[in-house]
N, C-alpha and C positions, 0 to 999 in steps of 0.2 A: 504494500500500500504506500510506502515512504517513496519507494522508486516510482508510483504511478504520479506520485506528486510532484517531485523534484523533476521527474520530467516534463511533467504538465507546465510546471513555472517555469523552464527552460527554455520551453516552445513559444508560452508569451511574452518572457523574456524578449527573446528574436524577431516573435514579431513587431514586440513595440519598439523595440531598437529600429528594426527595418523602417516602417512607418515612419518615425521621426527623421530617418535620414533621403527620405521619397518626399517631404513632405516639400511644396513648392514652396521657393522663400526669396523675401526680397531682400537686399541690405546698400547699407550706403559708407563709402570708407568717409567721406566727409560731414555725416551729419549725425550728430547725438541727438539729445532728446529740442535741442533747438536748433533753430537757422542763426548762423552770425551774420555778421555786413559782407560778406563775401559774395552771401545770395541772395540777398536785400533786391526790391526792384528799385530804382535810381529814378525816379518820379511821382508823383501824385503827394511831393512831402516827405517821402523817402530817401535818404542817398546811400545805395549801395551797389555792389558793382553787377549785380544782377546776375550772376552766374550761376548759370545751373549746377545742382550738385550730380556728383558720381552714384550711379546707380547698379548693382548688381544684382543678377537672379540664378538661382541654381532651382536643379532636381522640377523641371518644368512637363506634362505629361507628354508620352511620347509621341503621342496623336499631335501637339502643336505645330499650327504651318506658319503662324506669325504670333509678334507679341505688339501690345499697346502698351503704354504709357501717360498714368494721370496724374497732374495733381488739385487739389480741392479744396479749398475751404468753407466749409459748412456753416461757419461762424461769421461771414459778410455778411456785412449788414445792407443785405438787397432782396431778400425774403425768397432767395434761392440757389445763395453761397456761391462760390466765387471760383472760376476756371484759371487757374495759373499757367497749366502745361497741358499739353495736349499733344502725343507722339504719338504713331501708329504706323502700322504695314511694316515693323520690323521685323526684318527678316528671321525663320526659328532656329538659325544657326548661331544668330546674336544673341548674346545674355549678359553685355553691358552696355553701360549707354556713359563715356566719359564726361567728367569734370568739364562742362560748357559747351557738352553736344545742345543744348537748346538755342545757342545763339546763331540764326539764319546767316547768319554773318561767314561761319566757317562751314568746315567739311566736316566737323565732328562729329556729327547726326549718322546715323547708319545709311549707307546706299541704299536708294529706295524708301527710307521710311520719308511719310510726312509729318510734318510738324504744322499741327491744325490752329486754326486763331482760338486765343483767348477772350477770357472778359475784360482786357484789357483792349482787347477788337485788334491785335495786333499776333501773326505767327511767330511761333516760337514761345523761348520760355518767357517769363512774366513773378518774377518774386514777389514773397511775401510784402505787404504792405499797409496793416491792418488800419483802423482810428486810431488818431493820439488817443491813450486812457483806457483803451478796449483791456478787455481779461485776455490773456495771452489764447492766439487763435490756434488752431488745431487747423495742418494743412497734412491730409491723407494724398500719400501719393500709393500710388497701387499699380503691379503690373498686371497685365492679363494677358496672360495663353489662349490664344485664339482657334477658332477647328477652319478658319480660312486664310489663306496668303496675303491675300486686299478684301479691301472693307468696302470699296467700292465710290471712295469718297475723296474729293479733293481735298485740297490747305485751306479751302473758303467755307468749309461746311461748320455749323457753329458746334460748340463743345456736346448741346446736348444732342443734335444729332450724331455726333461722332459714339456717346454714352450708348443713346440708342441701339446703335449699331455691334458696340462692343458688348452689349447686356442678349443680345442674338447671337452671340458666335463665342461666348466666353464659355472656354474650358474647365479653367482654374484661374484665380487671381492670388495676389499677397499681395500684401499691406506692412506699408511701416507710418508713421504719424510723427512729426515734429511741427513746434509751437514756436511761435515770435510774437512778442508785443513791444508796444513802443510808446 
């Protein structure tokens, strides 16, 4: 009976070991639990350099033929939160997006993906930028594993049609959250 057991914990041992290392995940070598001035947006009362942070994703499912890229704030005070970034159609061989792939400006972007307008009404990235005095905002950036290569959409389509789009063809996503107030 002792061996039916210790093997029994052995097996779900391995599988919960397995599980957590399948598990799809996002990380970012530049950002803890807040934004600094690095990734500040540089207007609206803001000044910072506007730079998108480094994004990495591991253990994505094997089915994926593309990934997207969001980020969000829920906490704008516009009674329907606020689109910072908006990447898509990257390729599922890619599973990172470097330090200032957001800015239209370079090549840093992945070949092929587009970088969709924000509510800033401008492509590419768009930093933090909350009210003076606000409670510090929560900006969820999330990747998502897609079951399609293209989304079917251009750089002019607005955030929430791009959402749309990605809330139809989402595999798997991860999530990581970092706050800025000012």
């Amino acid at each position: 009976m002792k061996r039916i057991i210790f093997v029994l914990a052995a097996v779900i041992f391995q599988h919960t070991l397995f599980a957590q290392q399948s598990t799809f995940t996002l990380a970012s070598k530049d950002l803890g639990g807040q934004f600094n001035k690095e990734y500040i947006f540089n207007s609206f009362g803001c000044t910072g350099t506007n730079k998108s942070p480094q994004l990495s994703w591991s253990n994505a499912p094997a089915d994926t033929k593309s990934f997207a890229v969001t980020i969000y704030d829920p906490a704008a005070p516009t009674g329907s939160g606020w689109w910072h970034w908006v990447i898509f159609d990257i390729p599922a061989n890619i599973a990172e997006l470097k330090q200032g792939a957001g800015s239209t400006d370079t090549t840093l972007a992945p070949l092929g993906s587009i970088q969709g307008i924000t509510d800033f009404g401008t492509a590419g990235y768009g930093g933090p930028c909350p009210p003076v005095g606000d409670a510090p905002h929560p900006y969820i950036i999330t990747v998502y594993a897609l079951k399609t290569a293209k989304l079917g959409l251009d750089k002019k389509a607005s955030p929430a049609l791009v959402g749309y789009m990605l809330s139809a063809n989402v595999i798997a996503k991860a999530s990581i959250i970092a706050y800025y107030k000012r």
